[in-house]
C-alpha positions in Angstrom: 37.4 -22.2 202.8 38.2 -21.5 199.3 38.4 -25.0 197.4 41.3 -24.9 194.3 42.3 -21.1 195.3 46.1 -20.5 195.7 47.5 -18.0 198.0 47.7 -15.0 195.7 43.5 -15.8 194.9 42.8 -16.3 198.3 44.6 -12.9 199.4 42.7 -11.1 196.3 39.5 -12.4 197.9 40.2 -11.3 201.5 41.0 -7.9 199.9 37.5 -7.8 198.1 35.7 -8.8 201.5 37.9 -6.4 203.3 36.6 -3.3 201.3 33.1 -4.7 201.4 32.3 -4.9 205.1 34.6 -1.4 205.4 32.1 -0.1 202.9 29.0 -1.1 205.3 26.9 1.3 206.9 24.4 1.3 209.7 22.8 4.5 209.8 19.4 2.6 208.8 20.2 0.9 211.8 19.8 3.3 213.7 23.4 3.8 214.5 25.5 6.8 213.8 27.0 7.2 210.5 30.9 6.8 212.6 29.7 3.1 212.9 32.2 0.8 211.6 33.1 -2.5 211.0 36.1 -3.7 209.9 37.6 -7.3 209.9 40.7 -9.1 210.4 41.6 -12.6 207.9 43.9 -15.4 208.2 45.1 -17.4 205.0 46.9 -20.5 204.8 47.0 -21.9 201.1 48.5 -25.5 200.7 51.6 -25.8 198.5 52.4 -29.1 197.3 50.8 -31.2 200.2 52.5 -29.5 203.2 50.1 -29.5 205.5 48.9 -33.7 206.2 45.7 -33.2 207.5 42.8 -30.5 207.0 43.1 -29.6 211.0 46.9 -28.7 210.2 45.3 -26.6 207.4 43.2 -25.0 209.9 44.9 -24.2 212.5 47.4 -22.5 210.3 44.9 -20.3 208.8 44.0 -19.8 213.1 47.3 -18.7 213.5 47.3 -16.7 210.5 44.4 -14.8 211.9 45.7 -14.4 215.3 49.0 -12.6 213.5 46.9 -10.4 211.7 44.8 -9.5 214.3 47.5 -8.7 217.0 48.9 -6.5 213.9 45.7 -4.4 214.6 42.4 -3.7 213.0 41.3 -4.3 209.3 44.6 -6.7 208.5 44.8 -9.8 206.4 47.7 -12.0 207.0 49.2 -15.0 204.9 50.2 -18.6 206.7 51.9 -19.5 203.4 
């Protein structure tokens, strides 16, 4: 949730996020340095009051996760 961002912000900060888990490493861990993490985001900005509720909201940003996920790994994908 990202009160008063637009689409365009939103994406920006999914990028950010997106190269800061990728950037992660778990070798202190324990693991082995080919350890990674990556992660998968769904947006959904409103525009002009589209969406009536904050459920409707939600569950675009659900099936704007689901997209980008079942694009593969490490994707962000935007409901708007």
């Amino acid at each position: 949730m990202l009160p008063g961002f637009d689409a365009k912000q939103a994406e920006l900060m999914a990028e950010y996020i997106q190269l800061e888990i990728n950037s992660l490493k778990y070798t202190d861990l324990g693991l082995d340095e080919r350890v990674t993490v990556s992660v998968s985001q769904g947006i959904a900005a409103e525009v002009d009051g589209q969406f009536r509720t904050g459920t409707a909201l939600l569950c675009a940003a659900d099936t704007a996760l689901y997209r980008a996920k079942a694009d593969g790994r490490n994707r962000i994908n935007l409901s708007c």
